[in-house]
C-alpha positions in Angstrom: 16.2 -16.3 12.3 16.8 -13.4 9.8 15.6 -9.7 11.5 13.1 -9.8 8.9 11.3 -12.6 10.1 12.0 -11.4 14.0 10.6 -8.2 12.8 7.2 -10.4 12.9 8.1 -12.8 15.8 9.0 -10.5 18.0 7.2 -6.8 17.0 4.0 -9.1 14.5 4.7 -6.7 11.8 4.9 -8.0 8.3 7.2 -7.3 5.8 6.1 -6.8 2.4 7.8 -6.4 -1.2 6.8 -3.0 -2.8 8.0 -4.5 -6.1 7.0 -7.6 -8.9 9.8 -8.3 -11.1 9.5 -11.6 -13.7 13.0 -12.2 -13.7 12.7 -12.2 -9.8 10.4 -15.0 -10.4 11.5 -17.3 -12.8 15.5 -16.6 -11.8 14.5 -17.4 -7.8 15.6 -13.8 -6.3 11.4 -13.3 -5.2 11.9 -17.2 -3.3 15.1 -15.9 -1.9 13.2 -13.0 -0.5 10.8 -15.0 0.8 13.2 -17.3 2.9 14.5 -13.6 4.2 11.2 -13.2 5.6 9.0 -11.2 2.9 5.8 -11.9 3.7 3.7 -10.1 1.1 3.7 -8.4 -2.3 2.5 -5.2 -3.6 2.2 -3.8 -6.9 1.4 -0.7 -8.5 1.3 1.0 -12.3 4.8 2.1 -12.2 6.4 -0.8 -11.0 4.7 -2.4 -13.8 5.7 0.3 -16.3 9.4 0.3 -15.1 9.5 -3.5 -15.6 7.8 -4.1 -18.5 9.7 -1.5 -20.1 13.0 -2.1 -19.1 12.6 -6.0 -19.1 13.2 -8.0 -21.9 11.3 -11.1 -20.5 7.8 -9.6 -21.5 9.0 -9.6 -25.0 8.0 -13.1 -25.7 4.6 -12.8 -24.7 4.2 -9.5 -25.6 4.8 -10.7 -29.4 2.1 -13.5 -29.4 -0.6 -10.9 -27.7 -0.2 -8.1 -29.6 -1.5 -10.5 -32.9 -4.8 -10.4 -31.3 -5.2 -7.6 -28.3 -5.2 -4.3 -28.1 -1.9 -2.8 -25.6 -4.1 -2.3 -22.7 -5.4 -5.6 -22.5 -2.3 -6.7 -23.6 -0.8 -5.0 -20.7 -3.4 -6.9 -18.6 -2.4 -10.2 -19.5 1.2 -9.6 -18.5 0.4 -8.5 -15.6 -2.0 -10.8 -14.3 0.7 -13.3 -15.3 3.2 -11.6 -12.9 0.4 -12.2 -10.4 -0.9 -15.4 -10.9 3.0 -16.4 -10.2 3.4 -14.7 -7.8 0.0 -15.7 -5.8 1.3 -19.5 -6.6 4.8 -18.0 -4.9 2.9 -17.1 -1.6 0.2 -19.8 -1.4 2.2 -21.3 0.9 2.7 -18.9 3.4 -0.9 -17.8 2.9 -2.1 -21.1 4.3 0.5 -21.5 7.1 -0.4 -18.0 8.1 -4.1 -19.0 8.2 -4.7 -15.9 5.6 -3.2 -13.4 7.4 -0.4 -12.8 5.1 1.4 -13.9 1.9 -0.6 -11.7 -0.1 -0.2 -10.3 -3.6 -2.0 -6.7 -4.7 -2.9 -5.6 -8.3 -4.3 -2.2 -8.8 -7.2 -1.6 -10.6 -6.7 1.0 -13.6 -5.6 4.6 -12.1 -7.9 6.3 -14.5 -10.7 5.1 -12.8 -9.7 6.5 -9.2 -12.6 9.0 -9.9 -15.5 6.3 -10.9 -17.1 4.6 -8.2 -19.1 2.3 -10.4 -15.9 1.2 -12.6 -13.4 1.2 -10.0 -16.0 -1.4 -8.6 -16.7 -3.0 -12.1 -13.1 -3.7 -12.8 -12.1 -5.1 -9.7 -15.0 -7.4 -9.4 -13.7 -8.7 -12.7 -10.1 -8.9 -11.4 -11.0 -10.8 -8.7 -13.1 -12.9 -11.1 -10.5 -13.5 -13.6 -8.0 -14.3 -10.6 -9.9 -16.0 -8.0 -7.3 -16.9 -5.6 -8.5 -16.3 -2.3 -4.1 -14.4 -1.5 -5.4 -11.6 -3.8 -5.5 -7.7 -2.8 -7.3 -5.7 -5.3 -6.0 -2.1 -5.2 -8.6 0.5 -4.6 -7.3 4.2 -4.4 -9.1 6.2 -1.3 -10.3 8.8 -3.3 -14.1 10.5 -2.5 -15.2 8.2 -5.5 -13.2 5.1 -4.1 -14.8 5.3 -0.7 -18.4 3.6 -1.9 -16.8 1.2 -4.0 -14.4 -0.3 -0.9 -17.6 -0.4 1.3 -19.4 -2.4 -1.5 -16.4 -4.5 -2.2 -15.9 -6.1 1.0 -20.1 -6.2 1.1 -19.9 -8.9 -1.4 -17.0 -10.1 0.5 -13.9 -9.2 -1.7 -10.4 -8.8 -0.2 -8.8 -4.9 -0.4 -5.8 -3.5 -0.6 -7.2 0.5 0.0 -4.2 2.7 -1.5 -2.9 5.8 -1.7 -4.0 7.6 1.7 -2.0 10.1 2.6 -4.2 12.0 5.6 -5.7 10.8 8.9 -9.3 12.1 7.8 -9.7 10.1 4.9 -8.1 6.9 7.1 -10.9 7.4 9.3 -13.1 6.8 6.1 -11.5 4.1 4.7 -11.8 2.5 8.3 -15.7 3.4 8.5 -16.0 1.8 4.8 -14.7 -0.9 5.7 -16.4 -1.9 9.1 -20.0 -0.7 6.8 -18.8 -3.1 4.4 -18.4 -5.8 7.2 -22.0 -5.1 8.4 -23.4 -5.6 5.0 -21.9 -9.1 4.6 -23.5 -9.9 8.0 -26.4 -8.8 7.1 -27.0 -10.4 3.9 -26.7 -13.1 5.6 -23.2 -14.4 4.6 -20.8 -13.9 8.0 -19.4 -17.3 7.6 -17.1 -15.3 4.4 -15.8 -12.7 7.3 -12.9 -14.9 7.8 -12.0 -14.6 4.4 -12.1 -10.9 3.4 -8.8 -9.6 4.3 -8.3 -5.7 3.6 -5.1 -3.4 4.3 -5.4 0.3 4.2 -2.2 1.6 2.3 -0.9 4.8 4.6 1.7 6.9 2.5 4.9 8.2 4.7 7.8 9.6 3.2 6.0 11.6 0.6 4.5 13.7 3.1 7.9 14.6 4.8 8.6 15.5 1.1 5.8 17.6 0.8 5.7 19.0 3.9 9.3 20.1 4.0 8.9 21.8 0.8 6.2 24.2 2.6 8.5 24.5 5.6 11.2 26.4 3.4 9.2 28.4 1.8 7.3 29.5 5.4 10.7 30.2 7.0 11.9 32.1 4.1 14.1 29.7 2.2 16.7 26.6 2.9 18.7 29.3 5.0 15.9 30.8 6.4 14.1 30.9 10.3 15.7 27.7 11.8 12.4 27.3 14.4 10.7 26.4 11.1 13.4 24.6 9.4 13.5 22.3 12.5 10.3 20.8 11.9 11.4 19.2 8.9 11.5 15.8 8.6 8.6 15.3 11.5 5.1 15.4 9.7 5.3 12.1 8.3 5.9 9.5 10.9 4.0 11.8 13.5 1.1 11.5 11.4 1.6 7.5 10.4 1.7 6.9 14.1 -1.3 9.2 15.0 -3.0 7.1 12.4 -2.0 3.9 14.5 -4.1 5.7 17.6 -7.0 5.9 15.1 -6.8 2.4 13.8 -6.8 1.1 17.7 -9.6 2.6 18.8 -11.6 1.9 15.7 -10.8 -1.9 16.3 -12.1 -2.0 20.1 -15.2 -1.6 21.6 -18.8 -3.3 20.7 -19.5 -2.4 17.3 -16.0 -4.0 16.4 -16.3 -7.3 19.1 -19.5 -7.9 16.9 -17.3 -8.6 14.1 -14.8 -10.0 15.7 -17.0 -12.6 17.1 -17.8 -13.7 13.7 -14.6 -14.1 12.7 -13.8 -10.6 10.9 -10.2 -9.6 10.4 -9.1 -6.0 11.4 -8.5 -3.8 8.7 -4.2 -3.8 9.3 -2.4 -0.2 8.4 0.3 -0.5 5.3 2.8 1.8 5.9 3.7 2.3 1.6 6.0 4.8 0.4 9.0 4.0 3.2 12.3 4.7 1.5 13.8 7.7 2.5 13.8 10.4 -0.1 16.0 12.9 1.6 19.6 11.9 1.6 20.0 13.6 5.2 17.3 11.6 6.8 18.3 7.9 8.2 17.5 5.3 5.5 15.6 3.6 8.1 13.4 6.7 9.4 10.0 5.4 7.9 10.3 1.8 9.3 11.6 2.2 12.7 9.8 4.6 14.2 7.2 2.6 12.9 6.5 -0.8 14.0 4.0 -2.1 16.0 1.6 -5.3 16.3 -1.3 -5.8 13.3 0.7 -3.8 10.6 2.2 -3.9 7.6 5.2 -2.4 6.4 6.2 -2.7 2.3 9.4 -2.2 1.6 11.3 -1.9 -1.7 14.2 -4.2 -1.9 16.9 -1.6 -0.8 15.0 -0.9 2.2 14.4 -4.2 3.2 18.2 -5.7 2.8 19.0 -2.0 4.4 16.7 -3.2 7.4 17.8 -6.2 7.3 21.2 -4.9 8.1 20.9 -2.4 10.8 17.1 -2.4 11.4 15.2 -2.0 15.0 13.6 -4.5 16.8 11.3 -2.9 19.0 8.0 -1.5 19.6 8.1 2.0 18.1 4.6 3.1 16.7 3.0 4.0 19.8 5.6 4.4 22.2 4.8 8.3 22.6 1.7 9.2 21.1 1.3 12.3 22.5 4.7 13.9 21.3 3.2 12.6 17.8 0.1 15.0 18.4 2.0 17.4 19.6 4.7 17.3 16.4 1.6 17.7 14.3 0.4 20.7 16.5 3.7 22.5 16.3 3.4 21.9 12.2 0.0 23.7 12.1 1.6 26.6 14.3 4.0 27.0 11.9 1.1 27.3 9.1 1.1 23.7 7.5 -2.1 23.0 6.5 -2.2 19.3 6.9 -5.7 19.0 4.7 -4.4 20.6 2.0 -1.3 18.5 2.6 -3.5 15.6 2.0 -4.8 16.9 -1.0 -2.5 17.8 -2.7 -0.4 14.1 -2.3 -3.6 12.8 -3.4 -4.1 14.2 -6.8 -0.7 13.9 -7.9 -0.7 10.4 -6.6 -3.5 9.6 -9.3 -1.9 11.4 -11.4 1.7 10.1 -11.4 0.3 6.7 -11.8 -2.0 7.8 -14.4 0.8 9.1 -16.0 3.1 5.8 -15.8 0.3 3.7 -17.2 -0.2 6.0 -20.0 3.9 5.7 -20.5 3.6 1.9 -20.1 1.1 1.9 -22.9 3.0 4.3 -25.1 6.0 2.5 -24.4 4.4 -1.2 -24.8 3.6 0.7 -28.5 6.5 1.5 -29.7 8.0 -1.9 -28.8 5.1 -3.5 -31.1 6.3 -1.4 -34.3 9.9 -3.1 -34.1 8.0 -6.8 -34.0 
């Protein structure tokens, strides 16, 4: 057994890819991940901008669809190609895991994020146009994104809900999704609640980035009042493990036992965004301090082999959840504003994967003049 794969035997977290490469499939490095004990894929705008433009194995189809498309749908085609393959890759493991994992996410476009009936148009289509039942379509938790994941999973599509970076607007995602439940039921179709699977994509490190940031300039710089200073490096995996209480307690009790009963799936959290951005942090800090049963963690390829190496195989997520309330206490003594934390993540979120697909299209532009 690799520690990947006792990081689900023995802890039932799953270990996901946070990256699609086509050289990783067609040259076998995505299998070889696999066998390590990958157990899911996602996929966002940048990682499709950064391989498309740096890869030269798009260029072959690229060439033949740019005779008759336009970039963007151009850009739709490769991608969908990527995940079709990949899908195909985790089949498999999708139907030994009786659906619970060997999934593959594709975001809808992030220039919808804040257009409920698009966001919903588009990913209907997606999950038209790829109607393989491993499929996660990406819907940011924006306000707007709320109502479309509740109607989503109403007409019984699976959800990968992304880009939540506050324990507010994890609590809405939740609610959207258990309304969404409800709706199925009631429309008569519960025998499809087995088959709508739905993550809810939690951000870590990027708060500990952002939060940091606001420490130094409350304490008066990098040098300045070390009582301050020392809560760096805390918000973030206090808050990803206060968001573990939340998801427990949303998944107990009668209104959830109702679902369960007709075969619903909980909603598992995603911790995304788990490589460590500060060099003085351990390489490890957003994985584990937080594992724990009915989650997900996804994992780019460094972190993974780095976890793979050295990683912890324990229950961590909830072993003191009352220090993690009382981490996020001390922050809001110290005047972080965790809202405005949330917030602020959130809009440059959209916009730095707004800002990748507009570079991908640019990009995928200039590669068409040299043809």
């Amino acid at each position: 057994m690799t520690r990947l794969q006792d990081l689900y035997e023995i802890a039932g977290q799953s270990p996901w890819l946070d990256n699609l490469r086509r050289d990783w499939i067609a040259g076998g490095q995505l299998g070889e991940l696999l066998a390590l004990g990958v157990r899911g894929i996602t996929s966002n705008p940048t990682i499709f901008a950064k391989a498309m433009s740096d890869e030269s194995a798009y260029d072959d189809q690229f060439r033949a669809l740019v005779k008759d498309h336009t970039l963007e749908s151009a850009y739709w085609e490769m991608a969908i190609t990527d995940i079709t393959d990949a899908l195909s890759l985790l089949e498999p493991l999708h139907e030994e895991s009786d659906g619970e994992d060997g999934f593959v996410s594709l975001e809808v476009s992030p220039a919808l994020a804040h257009d409920t009936e698009r966001t919903v148009t588009e990913a209907r289509k997606l999950h038209e146009r790829i109607d393989r039942p491993n499929l996660l379509v990406k819907v940011p938790a924006t306000k707007e994104g709320i109502p479309a994941i509740e109607t989503l999973i109403g007409e019984g599509h699976s959800i990968n809900v992304t880009l939540i970076f506050g324990l507010d607007r994890y609590d809405e995602v939740m609610e959207a999704y258990l309304r969404g439940l409800e709706a199925l039921v009631a429309a008569g179709r519960a025998a499809e609640l087995p088959r709508v699977a739905s993550v809810a994509s939690f951000f870590v490190s990027r708060v500990d980035t952002e939060v940091d940031r606001r420490l130094e300039a409350l304490a008066g710089g990098a040098d300045g009042d070390p009582a301050v200073l020392g809560l760096r490096g805390t918000a973030a995996v206090a808050q990803a493990q206060s968001a573990f209480q939340r998801f427990h307690r949303t998944f107990t009790g009668d209104r959830w036992e109702a679902l369960r009963a007709q075969g619903a799936r909980v909603q598992r959290p995603l911790w995304a965004s788990t490589s460590t951005k500060n060099p003085g942090y351990s390489d490890l800090l957003y994985v584990d301090n937080l594992i724990g049963p009915a989650t997900v963690n996804t994992m780019p390829e460094g972190t993974l082999h780095a976890f793979e190496d050295h990683g912890t195989l324990r229950r961590t997520v909830d072993t003191d959840p009352d220090e993690a309330s009382a981490a996020l206490a001390r922050l809001a003594e110290a005047g972080i504003d965790m809202h405005d934390v949330e917030q602020t993540l959130e809009d440059e979120g959209v916009h730095a994967f707004v800002k990748s697909y507009e570079e991908l299209l640019q990009s995928l532009g200039d590669k068409a003049a040299t043809f």
